[in-house]
mmCIF file of the N, C-alpha and C atoms, coordinates in Angstrom:
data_MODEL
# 
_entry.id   MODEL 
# 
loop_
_atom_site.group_PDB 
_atom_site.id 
_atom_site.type_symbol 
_atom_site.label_atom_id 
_atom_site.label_alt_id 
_atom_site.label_comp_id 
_atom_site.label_asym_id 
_atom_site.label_entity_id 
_atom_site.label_seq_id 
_atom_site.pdbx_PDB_ins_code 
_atom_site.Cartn_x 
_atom_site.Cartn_y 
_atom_site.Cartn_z 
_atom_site.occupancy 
_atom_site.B_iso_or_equiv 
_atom_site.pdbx_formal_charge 
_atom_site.auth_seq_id 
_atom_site.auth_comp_id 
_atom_site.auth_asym_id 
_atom_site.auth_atom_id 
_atom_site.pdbx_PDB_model_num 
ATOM 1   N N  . UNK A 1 1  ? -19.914 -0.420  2.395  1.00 0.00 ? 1  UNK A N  1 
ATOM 2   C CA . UNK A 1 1  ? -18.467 -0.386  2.447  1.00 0.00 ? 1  UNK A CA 1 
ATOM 3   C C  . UNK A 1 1  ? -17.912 -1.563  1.653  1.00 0.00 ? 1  UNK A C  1 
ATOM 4   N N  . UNK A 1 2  ? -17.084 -1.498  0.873  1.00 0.00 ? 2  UNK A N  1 
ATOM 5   C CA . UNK A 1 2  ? -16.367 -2.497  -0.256 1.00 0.00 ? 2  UNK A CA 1 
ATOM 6   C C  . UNK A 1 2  ? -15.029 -2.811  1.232  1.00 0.00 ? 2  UNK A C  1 
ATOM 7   N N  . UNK A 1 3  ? -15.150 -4.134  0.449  1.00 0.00 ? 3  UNK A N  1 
ATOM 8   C CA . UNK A 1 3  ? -13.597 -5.125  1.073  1.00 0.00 ? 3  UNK A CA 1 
ATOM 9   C C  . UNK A 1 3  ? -12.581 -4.555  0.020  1.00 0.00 ? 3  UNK A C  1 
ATOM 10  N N  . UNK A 1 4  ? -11.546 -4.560  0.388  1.00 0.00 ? 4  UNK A N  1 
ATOM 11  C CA . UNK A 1 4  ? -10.052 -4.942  0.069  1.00 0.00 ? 4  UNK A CA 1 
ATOM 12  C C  . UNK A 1 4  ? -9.380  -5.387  0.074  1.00 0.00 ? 4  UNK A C  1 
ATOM 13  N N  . UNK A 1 5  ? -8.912  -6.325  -0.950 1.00 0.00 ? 5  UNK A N  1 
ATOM 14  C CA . UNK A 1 5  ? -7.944  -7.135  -0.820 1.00 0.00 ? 5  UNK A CA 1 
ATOM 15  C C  . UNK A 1 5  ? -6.855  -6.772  -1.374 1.00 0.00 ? 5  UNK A C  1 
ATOM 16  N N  . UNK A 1 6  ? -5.768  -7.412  -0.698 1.00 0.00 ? 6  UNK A N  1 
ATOM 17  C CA . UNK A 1 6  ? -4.723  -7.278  -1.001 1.00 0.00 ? 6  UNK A CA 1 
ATOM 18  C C  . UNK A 1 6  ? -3.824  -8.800  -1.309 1.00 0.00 ? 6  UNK A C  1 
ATOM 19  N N  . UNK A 1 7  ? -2.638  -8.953  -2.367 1.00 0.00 ? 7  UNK A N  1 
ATOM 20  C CA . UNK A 1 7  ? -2.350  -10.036 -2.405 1.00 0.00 ? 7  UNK A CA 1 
ATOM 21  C C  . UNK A 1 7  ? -0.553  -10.176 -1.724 1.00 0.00 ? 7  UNK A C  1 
ATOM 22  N N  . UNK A 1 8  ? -0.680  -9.796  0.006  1.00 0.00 ? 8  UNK A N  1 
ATOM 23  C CA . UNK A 1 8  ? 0.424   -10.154 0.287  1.00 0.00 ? 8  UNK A CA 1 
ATOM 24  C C  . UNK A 1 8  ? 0.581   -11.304 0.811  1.00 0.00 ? 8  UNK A C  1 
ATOM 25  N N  . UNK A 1 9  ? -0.125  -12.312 0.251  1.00 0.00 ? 9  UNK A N  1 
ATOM 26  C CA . UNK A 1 9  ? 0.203   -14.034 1.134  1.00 0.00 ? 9  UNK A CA 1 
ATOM 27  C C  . UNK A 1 9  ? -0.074  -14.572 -0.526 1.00 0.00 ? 9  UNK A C  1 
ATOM 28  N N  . UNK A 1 10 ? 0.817   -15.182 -0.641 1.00 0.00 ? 10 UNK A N  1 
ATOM 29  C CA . UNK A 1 10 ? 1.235   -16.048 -1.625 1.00 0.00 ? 10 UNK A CA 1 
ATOM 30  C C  . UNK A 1 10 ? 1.646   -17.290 -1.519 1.00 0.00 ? 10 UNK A C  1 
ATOM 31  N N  . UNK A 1 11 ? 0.857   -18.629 -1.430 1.00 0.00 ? 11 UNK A N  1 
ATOM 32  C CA . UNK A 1 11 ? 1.596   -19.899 -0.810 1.00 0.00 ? 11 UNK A CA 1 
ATOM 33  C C  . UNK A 1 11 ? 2.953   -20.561 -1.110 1.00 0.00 ? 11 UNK A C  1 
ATOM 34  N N  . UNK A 1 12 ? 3.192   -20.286 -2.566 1.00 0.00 ? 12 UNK A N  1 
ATOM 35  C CA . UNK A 1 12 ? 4.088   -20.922 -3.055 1.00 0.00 ? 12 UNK A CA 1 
ATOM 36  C C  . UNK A 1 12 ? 5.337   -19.964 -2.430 1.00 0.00 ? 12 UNK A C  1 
ATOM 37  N N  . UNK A 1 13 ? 5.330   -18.922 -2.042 1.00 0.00 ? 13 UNK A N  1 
ATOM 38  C CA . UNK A 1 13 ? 6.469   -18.019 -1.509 1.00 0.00 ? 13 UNK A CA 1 
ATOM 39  C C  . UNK A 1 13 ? 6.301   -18.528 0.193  1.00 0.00 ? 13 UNK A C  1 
ATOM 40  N N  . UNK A 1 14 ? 4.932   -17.561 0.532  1.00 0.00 ? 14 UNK A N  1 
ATOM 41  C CA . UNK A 1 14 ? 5.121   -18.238 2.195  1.00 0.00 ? 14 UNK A CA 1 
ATOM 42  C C  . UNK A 1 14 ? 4.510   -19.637 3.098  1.00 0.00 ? 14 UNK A C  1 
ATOM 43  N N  . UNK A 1 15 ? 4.252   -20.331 2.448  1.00 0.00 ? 15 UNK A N  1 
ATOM 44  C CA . UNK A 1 15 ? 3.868   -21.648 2.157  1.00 0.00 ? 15 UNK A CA 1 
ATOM 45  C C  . UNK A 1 15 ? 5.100   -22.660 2.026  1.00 0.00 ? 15 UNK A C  1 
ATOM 46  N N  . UNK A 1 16 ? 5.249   -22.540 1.151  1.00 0.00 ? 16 UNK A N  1 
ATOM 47  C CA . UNK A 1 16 ? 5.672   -23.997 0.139  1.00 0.00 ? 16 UNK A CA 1 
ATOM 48  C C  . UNK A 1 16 ? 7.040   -23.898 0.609  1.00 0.00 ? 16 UNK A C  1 
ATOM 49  N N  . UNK A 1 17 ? 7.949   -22.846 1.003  1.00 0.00 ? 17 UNK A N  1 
ATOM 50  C CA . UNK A 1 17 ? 9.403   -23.717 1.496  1.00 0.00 ? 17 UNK A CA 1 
ATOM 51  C C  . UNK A 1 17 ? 9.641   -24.083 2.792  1.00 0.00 ? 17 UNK A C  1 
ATOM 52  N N  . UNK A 1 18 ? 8.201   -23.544 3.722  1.00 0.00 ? 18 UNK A N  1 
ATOM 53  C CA . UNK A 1 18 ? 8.246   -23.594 5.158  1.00 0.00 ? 18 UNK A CA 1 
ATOM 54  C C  . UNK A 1 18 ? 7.884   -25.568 4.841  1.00 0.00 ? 18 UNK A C  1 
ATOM 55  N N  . UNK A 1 19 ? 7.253   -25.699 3.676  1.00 0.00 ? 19 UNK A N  1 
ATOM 56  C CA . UNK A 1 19 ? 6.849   -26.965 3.927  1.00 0.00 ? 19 UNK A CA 1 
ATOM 57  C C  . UNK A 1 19 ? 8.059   -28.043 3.611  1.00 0.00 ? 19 UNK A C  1 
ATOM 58  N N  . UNK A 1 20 ? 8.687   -27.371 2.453  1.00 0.00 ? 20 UNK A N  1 
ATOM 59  C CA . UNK A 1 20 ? 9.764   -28.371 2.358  1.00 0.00 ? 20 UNK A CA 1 
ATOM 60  C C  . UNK A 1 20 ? 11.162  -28.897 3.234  1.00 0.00 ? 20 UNK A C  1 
ATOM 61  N N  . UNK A 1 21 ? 11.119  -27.499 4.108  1.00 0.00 ? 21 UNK A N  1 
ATOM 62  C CA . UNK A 1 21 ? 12.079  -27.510 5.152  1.00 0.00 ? 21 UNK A CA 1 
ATOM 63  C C  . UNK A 1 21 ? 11.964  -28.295 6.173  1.00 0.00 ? 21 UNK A C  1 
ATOM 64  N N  . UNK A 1 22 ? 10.721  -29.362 6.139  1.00 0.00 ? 22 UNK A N  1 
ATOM 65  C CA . UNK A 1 22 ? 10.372  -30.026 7.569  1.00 0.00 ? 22 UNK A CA 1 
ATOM 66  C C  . UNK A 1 22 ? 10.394  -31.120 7.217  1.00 0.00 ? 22 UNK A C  1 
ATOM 67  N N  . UNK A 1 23 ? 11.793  -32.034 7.063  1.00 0.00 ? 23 UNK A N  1 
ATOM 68  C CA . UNK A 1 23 ? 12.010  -33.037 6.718  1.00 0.00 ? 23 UNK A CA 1 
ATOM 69  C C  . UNK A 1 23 ? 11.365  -33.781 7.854  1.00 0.00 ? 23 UNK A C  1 
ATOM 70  N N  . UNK A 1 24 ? 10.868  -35.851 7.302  1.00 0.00 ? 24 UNK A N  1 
ATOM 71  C CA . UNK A 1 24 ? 9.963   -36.204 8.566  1.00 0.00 ? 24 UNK A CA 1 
ATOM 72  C C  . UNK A 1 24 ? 9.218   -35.723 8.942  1.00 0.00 ? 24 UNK A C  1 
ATOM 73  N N  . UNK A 1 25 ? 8.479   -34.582 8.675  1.00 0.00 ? 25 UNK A N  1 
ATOM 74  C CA . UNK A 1 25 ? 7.385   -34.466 9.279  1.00 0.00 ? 25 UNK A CA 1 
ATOM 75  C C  . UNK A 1 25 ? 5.839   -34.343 8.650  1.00 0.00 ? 25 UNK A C  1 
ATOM 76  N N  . UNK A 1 26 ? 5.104   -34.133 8.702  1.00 0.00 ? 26 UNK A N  1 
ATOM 77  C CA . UNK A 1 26 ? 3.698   -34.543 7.996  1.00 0.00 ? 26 UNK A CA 1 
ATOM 78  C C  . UNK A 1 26 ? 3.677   -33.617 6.673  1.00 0.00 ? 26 UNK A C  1 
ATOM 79  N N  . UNK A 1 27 ? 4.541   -32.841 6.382  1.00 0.00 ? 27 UNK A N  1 
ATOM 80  C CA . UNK A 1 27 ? 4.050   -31.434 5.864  1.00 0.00 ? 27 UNK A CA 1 
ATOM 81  C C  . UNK A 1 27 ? 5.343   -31.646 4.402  1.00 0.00 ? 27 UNK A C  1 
ATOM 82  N N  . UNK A 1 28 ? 6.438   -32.359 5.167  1.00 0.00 ? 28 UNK A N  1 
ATOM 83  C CA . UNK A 1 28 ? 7.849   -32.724 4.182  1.00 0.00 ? 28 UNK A CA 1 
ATOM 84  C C  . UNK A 1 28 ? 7.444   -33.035 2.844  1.00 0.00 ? 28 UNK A C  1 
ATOM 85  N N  . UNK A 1 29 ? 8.020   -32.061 1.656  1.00 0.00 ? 29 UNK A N  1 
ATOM 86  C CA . UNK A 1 29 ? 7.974   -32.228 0.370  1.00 0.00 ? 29 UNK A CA 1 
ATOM 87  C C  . UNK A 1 29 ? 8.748   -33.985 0.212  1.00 0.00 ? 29 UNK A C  1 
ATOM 88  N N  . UNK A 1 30 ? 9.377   -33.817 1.391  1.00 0.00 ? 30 UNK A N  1 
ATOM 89  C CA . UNK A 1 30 ? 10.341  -35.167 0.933  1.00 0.00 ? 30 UNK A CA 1 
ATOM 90  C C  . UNK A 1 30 ? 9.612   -36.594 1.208  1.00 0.00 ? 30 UNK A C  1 
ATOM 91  N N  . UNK A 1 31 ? 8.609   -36.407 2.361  1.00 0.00 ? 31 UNK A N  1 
ATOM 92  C CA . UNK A 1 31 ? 8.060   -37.574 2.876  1.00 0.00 ? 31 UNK A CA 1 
ATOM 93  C C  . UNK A 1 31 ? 6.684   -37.799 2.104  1.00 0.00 ? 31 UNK A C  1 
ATOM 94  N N  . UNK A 1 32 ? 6.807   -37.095 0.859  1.00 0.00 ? 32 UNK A N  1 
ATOM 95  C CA . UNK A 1 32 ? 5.238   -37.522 0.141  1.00 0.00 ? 32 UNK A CA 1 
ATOM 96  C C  . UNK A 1 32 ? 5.163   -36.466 -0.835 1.00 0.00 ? 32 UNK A C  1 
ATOM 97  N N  . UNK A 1 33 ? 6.385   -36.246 -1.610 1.00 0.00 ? 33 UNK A N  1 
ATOM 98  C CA . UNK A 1 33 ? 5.962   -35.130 -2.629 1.00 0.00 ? 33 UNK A CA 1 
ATOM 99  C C  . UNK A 1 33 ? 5.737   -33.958 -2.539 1.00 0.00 ? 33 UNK A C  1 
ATOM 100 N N  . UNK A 1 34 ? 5.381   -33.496 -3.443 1.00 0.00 ? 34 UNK A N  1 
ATOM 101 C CA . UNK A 1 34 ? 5.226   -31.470 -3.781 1.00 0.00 ? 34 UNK A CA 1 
ATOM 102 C C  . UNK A 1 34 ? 3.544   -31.340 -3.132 1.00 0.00 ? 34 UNK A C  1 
ATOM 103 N N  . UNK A 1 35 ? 3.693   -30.786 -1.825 1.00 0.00 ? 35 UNK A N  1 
ATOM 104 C CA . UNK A 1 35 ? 2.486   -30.236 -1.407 1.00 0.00 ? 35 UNK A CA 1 
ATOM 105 C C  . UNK A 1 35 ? 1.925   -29.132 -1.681 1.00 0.00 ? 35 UNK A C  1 
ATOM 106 N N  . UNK A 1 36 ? 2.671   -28.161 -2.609 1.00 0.00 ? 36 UNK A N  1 
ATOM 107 C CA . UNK A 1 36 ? 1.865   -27.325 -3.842 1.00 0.00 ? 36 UNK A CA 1 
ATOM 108 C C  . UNK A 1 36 ? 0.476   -27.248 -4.097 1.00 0.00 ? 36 UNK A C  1 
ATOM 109 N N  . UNK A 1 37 ? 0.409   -28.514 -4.867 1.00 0.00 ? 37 UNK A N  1 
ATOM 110 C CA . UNK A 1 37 ? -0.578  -28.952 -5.267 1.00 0.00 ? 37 UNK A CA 1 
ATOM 111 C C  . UNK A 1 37 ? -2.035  -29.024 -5.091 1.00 0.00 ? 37 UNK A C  1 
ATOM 112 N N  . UNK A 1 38 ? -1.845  -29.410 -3.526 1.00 0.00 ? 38 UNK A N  1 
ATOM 113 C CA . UNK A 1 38 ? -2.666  -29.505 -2.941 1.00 0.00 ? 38 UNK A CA 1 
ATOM 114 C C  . UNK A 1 38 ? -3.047  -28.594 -1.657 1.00 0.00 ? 38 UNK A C  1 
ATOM 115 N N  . UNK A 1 39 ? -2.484  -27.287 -1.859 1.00 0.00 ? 39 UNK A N  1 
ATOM 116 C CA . UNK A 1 39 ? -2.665  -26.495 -0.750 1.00 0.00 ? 39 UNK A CA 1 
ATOM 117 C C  . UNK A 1 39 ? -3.514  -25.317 -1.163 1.00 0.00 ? 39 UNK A C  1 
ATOM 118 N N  . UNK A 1 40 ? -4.354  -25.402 -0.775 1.00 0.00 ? 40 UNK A N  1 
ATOM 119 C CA . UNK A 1 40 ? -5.591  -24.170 -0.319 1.00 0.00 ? 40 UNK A CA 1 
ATOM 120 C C  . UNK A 1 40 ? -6.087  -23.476 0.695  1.00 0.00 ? 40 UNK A C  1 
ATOM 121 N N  . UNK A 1 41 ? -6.202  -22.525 0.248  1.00 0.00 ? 41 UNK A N  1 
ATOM 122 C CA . UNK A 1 41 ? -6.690  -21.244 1.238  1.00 0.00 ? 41 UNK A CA 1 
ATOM 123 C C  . UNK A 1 41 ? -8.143  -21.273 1.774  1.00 0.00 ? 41 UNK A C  1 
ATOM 124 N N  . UNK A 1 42 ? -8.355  -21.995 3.047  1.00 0.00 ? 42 UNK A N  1 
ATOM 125 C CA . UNK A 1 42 ? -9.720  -21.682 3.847  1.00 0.00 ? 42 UNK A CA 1 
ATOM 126 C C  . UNK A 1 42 ? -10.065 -20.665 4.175  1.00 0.00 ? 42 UNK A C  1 
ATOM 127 N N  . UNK A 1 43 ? -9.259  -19.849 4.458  1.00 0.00 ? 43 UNK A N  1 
ATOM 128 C CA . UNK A 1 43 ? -10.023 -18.675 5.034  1.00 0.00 ? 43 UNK A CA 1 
ATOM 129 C C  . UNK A 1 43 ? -8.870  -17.674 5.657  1.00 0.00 ? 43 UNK A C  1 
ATOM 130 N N  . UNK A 1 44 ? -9.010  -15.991 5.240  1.00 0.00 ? 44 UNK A N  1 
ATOM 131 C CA . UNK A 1 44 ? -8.053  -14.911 5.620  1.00 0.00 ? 44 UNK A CA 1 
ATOM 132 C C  . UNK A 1 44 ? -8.684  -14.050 6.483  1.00 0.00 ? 44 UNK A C  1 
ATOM 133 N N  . UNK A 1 45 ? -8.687  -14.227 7.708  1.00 0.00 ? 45 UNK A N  1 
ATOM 134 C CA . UNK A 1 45 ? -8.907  -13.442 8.890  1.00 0.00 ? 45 UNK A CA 1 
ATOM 135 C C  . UNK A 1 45 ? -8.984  -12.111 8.772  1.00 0.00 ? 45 UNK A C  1 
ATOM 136 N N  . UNK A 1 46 ? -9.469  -11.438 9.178  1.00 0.00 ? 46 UNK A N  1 
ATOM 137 C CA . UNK A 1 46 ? -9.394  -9.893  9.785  1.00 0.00 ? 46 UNK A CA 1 
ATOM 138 C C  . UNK A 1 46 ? -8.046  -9.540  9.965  1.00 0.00 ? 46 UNK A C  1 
ATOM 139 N N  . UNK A 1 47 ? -7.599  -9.649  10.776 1.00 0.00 ? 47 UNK A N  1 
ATOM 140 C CA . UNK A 1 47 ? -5.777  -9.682  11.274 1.00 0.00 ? 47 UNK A CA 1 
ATOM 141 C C  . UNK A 1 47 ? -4.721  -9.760  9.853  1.00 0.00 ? 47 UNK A C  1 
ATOM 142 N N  . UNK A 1 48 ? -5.309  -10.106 9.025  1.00 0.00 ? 48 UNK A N  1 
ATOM 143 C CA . UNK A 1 48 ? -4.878  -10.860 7.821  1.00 0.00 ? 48 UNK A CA 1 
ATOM 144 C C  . UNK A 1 48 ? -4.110  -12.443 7.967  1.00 0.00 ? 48 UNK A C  1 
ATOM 145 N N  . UNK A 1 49 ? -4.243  -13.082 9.005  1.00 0.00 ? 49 UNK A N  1 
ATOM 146 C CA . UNK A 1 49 ? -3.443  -14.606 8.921  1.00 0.00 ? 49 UNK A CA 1 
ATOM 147 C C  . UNK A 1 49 ? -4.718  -15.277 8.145  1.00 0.00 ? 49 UNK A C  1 
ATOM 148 N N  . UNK A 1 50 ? -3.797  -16.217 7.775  1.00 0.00 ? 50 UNK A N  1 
ATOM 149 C CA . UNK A 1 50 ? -4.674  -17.104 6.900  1.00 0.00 ? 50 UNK A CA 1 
ATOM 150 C C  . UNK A 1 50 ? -4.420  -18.245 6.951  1.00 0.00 ? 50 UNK A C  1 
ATOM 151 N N  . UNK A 1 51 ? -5.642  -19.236 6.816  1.00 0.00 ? 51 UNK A N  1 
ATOM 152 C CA . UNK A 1 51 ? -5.880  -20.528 7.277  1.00 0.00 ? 51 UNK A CA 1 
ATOM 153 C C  . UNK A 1 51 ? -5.682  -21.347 5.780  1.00 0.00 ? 51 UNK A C  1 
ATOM 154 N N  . UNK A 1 52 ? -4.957  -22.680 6.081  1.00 0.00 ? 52 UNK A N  1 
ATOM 155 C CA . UNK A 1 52 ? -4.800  -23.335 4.606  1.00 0.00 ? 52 UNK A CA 1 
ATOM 156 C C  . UNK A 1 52 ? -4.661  -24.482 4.687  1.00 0.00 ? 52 UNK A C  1 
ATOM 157 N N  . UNK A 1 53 ? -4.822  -25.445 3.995  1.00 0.00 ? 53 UNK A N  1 
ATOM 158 C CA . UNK A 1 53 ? -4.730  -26.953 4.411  1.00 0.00 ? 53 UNK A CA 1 
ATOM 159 C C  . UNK A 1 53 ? -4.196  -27.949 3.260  1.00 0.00 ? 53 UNK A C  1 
ATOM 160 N N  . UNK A 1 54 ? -3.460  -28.849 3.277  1.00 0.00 ? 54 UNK A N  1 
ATOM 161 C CA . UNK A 1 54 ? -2.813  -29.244 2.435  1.00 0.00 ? 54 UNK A CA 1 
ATOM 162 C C  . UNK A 1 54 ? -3.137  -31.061 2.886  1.00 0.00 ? 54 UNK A C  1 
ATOM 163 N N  . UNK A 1 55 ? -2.521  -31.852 1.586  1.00 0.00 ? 55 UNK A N  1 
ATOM 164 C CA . UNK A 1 55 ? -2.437  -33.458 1.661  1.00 0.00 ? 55 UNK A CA 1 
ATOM 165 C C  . UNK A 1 55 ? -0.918  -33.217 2.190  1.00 0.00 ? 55 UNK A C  1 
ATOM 166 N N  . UNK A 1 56 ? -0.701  -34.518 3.229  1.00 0.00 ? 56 UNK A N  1 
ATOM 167 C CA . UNK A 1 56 ? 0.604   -34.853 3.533  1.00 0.00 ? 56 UNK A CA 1 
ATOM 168 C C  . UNK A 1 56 ? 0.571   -36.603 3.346  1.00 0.00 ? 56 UNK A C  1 
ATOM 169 N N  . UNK A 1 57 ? 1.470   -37.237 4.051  1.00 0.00 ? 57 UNK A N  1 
ATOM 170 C CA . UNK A 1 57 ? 1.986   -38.184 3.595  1.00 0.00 ? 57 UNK A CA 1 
ATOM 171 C C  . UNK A 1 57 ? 0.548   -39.280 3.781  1.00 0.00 ? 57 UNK A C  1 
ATOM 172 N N  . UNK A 1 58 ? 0.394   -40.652 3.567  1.00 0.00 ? 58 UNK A N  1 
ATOM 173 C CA . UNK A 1 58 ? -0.540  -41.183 3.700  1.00 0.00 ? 58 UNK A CA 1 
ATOM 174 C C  . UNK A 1 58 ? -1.654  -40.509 3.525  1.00 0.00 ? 58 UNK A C  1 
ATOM 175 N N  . UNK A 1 59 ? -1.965  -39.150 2.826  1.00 0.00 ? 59 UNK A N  1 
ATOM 176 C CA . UNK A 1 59 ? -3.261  -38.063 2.671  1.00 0.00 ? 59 UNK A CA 1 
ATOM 177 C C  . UNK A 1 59 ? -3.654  -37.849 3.708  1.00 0.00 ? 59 UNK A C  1 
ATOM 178 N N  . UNK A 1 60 ? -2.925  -37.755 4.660  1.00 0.00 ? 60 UNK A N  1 
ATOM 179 C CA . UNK A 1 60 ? -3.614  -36.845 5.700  1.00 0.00 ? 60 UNK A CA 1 
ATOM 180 C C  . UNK A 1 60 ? -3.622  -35.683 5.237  1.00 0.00 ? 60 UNK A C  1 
ATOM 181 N N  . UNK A 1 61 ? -4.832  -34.390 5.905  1.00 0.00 ? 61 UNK A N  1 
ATOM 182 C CA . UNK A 1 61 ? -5.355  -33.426 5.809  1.00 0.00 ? 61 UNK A CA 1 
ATOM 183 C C  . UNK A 1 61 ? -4.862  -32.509 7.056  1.00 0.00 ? 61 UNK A C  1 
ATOM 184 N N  . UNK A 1 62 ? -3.727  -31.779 6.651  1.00 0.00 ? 62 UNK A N  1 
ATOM 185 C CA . UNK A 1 62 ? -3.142  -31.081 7.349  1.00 0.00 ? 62 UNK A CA 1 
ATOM 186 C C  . UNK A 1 62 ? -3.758  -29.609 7.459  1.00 0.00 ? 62 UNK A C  1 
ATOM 187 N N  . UNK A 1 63 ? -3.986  -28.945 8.517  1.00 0.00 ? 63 UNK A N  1 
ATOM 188 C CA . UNK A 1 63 ? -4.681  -27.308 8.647  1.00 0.00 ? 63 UNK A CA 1 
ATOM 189 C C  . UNK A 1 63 ? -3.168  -26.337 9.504  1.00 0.00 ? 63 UNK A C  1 
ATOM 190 N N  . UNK A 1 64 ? -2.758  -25.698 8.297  1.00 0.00 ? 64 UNK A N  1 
ATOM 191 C CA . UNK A 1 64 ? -1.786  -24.470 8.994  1.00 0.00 ? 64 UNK A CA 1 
ATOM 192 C C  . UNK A 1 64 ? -2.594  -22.988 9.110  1.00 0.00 ? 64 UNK A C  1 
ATOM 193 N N  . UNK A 1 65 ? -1.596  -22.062 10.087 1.00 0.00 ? 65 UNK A N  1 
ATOM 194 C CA . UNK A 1 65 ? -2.168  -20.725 10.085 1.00 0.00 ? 65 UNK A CA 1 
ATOM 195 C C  . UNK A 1 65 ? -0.562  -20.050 9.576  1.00 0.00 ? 65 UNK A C  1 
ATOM 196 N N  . UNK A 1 66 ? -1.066  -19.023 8.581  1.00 0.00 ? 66 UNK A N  1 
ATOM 197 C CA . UNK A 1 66 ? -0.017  -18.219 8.148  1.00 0.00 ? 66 UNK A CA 1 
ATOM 198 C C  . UNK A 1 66 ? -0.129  -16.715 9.230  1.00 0.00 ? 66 UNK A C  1 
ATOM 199 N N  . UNK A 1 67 ? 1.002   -16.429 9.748  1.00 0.00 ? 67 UNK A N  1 
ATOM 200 C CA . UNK A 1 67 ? 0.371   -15.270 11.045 1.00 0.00 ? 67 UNK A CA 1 
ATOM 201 C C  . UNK A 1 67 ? 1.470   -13.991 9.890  1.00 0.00 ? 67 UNK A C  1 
ATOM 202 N N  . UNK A 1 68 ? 0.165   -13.445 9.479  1.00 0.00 ? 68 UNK A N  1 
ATOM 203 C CA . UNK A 1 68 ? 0.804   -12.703 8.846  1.00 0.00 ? 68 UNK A CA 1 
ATOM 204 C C  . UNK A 1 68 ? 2.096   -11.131 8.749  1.00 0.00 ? 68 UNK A C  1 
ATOM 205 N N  . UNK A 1 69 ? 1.999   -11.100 10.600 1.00 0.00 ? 69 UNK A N  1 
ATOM 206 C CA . UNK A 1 69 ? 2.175   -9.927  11.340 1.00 0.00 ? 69 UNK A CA 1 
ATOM 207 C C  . UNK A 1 69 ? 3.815   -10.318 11.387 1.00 0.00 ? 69 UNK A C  1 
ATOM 208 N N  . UNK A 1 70 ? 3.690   -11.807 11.978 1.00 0.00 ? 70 UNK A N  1 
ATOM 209 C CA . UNK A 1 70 ? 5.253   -12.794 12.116 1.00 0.00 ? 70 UNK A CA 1 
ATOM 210 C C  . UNK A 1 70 ? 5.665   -12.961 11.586 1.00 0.00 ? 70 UNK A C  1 
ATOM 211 N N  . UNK A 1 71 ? 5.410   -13.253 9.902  1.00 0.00 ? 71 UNK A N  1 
ATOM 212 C CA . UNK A 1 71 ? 5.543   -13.924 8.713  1.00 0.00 ? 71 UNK A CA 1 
ATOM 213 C C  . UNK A 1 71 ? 5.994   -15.568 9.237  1.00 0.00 ? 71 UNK A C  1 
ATOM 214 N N  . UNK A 1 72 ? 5.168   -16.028 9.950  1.00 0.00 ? 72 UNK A N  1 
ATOM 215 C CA . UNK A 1 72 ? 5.696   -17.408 9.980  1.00 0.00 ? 72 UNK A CA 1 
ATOM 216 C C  . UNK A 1 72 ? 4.356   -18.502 10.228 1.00 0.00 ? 72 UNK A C  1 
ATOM 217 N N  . UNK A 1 73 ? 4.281   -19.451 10.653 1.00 0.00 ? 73 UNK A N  1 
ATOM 218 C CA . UNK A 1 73 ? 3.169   -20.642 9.995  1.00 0.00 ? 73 UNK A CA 1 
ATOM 219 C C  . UNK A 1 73 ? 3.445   -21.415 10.806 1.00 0.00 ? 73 UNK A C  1 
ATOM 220 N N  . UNK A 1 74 ? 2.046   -22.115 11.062 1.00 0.00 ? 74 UNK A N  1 
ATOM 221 C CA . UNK A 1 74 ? 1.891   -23.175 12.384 1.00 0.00 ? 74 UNK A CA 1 
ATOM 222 C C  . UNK A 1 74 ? 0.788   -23.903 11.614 1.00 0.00 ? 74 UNK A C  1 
ATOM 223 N N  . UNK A 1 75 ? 1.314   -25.475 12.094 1.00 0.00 ? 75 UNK A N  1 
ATOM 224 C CA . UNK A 1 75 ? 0.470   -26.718 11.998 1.00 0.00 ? 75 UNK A CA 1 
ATOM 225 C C  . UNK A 1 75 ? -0.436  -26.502 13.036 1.00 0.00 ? 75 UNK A C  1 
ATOM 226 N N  . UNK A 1 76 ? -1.613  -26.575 12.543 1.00 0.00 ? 76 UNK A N  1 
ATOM 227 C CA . UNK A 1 76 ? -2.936  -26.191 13.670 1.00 0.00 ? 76 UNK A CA 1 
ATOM 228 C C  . UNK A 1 76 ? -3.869  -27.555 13.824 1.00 0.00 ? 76 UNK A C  1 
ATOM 229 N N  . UNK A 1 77 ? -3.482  -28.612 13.231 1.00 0.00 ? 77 UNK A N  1 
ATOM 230 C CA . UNK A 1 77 ? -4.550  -29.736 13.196 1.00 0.00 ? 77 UNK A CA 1 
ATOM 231 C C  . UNK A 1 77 ? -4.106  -30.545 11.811 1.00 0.00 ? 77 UNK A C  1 
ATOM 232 N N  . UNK A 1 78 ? -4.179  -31.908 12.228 1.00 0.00 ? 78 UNK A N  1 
ATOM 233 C CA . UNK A 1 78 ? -3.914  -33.051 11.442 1.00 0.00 ? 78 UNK A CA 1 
ATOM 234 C C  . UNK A 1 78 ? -5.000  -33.845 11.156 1.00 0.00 ? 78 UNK A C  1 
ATOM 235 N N  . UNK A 1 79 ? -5.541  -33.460 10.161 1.00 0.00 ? 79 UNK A N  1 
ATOM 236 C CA . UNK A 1 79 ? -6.753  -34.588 10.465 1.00 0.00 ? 79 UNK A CA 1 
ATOM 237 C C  . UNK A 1 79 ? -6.589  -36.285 9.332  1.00 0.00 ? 79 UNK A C  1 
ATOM 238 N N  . UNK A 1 80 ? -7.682  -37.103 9.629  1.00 0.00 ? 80 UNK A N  1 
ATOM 239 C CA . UNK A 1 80 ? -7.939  -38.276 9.203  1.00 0.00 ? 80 UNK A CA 1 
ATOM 240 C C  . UNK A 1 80 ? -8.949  -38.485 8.460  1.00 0.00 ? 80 UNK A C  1 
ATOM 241 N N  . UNK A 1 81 ? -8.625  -37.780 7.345  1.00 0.00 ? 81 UNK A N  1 
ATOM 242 C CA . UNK A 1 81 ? -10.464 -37.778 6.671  1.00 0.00 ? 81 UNK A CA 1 
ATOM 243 C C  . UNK A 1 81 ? -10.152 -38.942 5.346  1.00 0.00 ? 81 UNK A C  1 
# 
């Protein structure tokens, strides 16, 4: 059986303004620049949500989930690497 993909998650669309909208907070385009850049896709679930992780301010290593059913996105872990 072949996979299928499909390309309805796009970061820079459902990503990137959820990030800029969170002024102060770890994720804020404003508190450390265009997190664009640095945001990648770990991993797209079964369900289709998808896991992604980005640099925030001081480079912390931020992990969101895109819930693709909701169309909306949650900070799932901050890490210190």
């Amino acid at each position: 059986m072949l996979c299928k993909l499909s390309a309805r998650f796009d970061p820079s669309r459902d990503v990137g303004p959820w990030l800029s909208e969170r002024p102060g907070r770890e994720g804020s385009a404003d508190a450390g620049g265009n997190h664009s850049e640095t945001l990648h896709i770990i991993n797209v679930e079964r369900n289709g949500n998808v896991l992604y992780t980005w640099k925030g301010p001081q480079e912390y290593t931020n992990v969101g989930l895109y819930d693709n059913d909701n169309k909306n996105n949650q900070v799932r872990c901050i890490c210190l690497l």
